[in-house]
N, C-alpha and C positions, 0 to 999 in steps of 0.2 A: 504494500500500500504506500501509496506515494506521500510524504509528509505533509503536505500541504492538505491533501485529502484526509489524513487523520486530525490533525490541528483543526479541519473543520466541523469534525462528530464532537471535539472534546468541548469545542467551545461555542456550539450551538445551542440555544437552551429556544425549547419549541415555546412557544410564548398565545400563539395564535392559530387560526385555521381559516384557511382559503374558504370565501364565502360561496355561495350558491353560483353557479355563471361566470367565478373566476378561474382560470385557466392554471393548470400546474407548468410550471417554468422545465424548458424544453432539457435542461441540464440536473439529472440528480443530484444532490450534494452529497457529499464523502464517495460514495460506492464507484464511481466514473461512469455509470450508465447514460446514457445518454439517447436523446430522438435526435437523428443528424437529417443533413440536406440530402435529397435524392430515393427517398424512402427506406435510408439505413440506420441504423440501430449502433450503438455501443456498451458492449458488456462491462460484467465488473472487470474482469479481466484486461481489458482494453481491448478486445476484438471488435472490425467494427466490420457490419454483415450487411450485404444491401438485400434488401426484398425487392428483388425483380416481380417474384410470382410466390402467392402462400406457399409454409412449410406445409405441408400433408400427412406426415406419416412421422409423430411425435410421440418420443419417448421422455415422461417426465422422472425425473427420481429426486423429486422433491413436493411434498405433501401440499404444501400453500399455491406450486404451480401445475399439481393437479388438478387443486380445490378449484382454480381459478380460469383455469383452459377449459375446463366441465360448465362453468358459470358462462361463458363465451359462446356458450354452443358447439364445442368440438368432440363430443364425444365418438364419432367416428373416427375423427384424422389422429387422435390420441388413442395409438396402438400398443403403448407398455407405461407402468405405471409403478414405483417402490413399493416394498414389500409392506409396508404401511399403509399404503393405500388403499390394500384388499378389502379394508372394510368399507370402502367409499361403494354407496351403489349404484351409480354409475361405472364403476373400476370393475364391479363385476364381468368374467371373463377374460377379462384384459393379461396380456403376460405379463408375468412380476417382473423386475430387473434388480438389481444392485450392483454398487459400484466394485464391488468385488469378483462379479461374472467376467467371465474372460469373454474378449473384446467381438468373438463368433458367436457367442450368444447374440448381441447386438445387431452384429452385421445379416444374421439369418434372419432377418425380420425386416431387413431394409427398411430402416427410417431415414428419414432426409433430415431430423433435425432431433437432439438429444440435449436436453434442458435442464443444468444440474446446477445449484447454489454452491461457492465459492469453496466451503467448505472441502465439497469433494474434488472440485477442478483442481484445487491443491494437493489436496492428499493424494490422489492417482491421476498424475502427470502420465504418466504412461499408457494408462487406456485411454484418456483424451488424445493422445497423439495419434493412437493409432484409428481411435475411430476420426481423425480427423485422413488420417492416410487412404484411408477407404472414400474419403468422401462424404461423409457425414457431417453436418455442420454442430457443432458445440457450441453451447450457448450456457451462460453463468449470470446468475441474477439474482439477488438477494438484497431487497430495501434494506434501509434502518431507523426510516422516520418517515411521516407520514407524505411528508414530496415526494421521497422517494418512493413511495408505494404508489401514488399515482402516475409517475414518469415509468415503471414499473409493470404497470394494468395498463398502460398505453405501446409500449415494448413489447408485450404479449399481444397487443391485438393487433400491432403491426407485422410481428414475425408470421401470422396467422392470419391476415386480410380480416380481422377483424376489428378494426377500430373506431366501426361508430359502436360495435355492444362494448369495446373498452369506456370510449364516453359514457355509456349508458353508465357502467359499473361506478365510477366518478361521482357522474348526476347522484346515481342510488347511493352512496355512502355520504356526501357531504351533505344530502338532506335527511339520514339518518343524524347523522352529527348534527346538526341544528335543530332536531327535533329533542333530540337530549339535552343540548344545550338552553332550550329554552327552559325544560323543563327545571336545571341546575339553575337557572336564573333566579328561578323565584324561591329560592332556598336562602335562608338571612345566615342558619347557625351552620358555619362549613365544619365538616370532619377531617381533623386532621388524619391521615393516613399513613404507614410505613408498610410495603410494596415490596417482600423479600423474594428472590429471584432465585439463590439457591441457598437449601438447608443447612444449616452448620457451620458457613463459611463466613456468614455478616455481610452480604451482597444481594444489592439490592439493584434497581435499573436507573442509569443514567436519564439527565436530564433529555426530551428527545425523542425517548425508545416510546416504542408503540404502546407497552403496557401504562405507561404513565401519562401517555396523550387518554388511554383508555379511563382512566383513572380522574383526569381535571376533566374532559368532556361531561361527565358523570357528576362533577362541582366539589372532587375530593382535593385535599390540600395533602400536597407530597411532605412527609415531612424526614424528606432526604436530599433536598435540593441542591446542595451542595458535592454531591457521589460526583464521583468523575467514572470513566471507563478503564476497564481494565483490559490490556492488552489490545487497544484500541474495537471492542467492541459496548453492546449496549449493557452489558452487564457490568456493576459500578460496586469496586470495593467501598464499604463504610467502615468495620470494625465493629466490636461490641460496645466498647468503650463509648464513640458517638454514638450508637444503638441507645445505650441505658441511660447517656445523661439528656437524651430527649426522650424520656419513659412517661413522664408524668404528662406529656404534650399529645402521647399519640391513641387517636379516639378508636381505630379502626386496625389491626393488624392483617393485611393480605400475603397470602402465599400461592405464587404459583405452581401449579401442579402439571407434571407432564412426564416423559421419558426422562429427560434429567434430573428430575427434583420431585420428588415422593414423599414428601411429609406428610403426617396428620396433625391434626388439630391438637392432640393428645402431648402430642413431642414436642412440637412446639413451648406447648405453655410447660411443658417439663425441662425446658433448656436453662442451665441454672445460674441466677440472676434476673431471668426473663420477668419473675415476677414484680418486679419495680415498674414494669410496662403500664400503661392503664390499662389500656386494651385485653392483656393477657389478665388482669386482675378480674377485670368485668368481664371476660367472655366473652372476649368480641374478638374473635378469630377465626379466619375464614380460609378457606381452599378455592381458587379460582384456576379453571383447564387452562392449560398454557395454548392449547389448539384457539382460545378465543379472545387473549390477549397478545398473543405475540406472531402471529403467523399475521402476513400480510394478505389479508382475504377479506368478503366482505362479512365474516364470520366477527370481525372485530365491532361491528355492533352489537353484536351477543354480548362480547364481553363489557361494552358500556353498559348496555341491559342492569346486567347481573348486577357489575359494582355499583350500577345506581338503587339498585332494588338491597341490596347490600346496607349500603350508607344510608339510603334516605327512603325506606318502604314508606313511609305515609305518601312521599312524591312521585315514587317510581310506579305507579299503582300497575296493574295486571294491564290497563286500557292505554297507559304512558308507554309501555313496555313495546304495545303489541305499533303502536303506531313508528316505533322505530326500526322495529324488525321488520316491518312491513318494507322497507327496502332492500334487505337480505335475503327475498324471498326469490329463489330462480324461476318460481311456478308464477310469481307475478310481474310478469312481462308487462311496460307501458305499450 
């Protein structure tokens, strides 16, 4: 990652959201994604691809840009899909892949385009090459804020000739967002919040990251605002230390839950010291899926949903709820 590109996650603090009809800026910040002139594209990587003519015959092995080529209308030209995905029903039948198949698996299925987050483009430099030696085009893509998730769902729908349903996905999320937001307005007593990312470590999410845009959307008050990122991603050492001497401040303790981080509610409030916490005193400790805060999908109005119905059930009522997921819904097409 190029320094200028990190210096810009650490020192970005998301503040705001693109209103209704404003447009996401053609450059993602940190990740180097980018929409360029001529109908080409730029990965995280720095590959930069033109779309002559849609990919067709896409293999994703990454969950969020499953979630989100399925929401686009592709479930045809989306021919193999990670071994996580089997539970998606749409993914049904689909061949499973991992980045650990040797590079004939792949190529026996003739895709024209294989879609993997940075993570793996790193880790197996070597199947990347070779499926690029075949001919295959690789593609790497992984937001970290919420520009970047709409520079992101425009990317996808240009690799894919679909980029008036990526608009659509835009329109549907930033009017979920303002439908939460209004609802957060008219709330006087805010909850402060502490937002733990993984278990046992004192790490919680940087200023930025999706789950804490998930979090103020909702009218919670971070009260980790200070975290910076660790190893230049969204995950933000804190320490115990700052942990417990803002104990008596924090109304609401969230934990996310997912493949990485499996806590219960139990161990938490058993972490020792934790009881100086307010939150952990009162019982106000919560588990939130990491699939509905941190995956860049329109699935991240679920997770404003949740933590609003969370923080503030008198405001978040069952009909606040439904009006916001109502843009999440793939079955309601405008």
């Amino acid at each position: 990652m190029k320094v200028t590109h990190f210096l810009i996650i650490v020192f970005i603090v998301w503040t705001g959201f693109l209103l209704p009809g404003v447009q996401a800026t053609a450059l993602a910040r940190g990740s180097g994604m980018a929409l360029l002139d001529g109908n080409a594209i730029r990965d995280a990587a720095g590959r930069e691809i033109c779309t002559k003519k849609p990919f067709t015959r896409i293999i994703s092995l990454y969950s969020a840009h499953t979630e989100n080529l399925f929401f686009l209308g592709l479930s045809d030209e989306v021919i193999g899909v990670s071994r996580i995905d089997a539970a998606l029903e749409e993914a049904a039948g689909k061949k499973l892949f991992s980045a650990q198949n040797s590079p004939e698996r792949f190529i026996a299925m003739r895709p024209d385009l294989v879609i993997v987050r940075p993570m793996l483009d790193h880790g197996y430099p070597r199947l990347m090459e070779q499926l690029d030696r075949f001919g295959i085009q690789v593609v790497s893509l992984q937001p970290g804020d919420i520009d970047e998730m709409l520079i992101y769902w425009r990317i996808l729908g240009r690799l894919s000739g679909r980029e008036d349903e990526a608009g659509e996905m835009i329109d549907r999320f930033q009017k979920g967002v303002a439908e939460a937001q209004q609802v957060a307005e008219g709330i006087s007593d805010k909850k402060t919040v502490y937002f733990e990312a993984i278990h046992n470590r004192y790490k919680t999410f940087s200023p930025g990251s999706m789950p804490l845009f998930a979090l103020q959307s909702a009218g919670g008050i971070n009260a980790a605002p200070d975290a910076r990122p660790s190893r230049g991603t969204n995950i933000a050492d804190f320490g115990m230390e700052r942990l417990l001497s803002r104990g008596d401040k924090i109304d609401i303790y969230l934990a996310q839950s997912g493949h990485m981080n499996q806590p219960s509610v139990d161990q938490i409030k058993a972490v020792p010291g934790y009881s100086v916490i307010r939150a952990v005193k009162e019982g106000k400790v919560y588990l939130v899926a990491e699939e509905i805060v941190s995956r860049p999908t329109l699935r991240l109005l679920e997770g404003i949903a949740t933590i609003g119905e969370i923080l503030y059930p008198a405001h978040f009522t069952g009909q606040a709820k439904q009006r916001i997921l109502q843009h999440a819904d793939a079955e309601d097409r405008e």
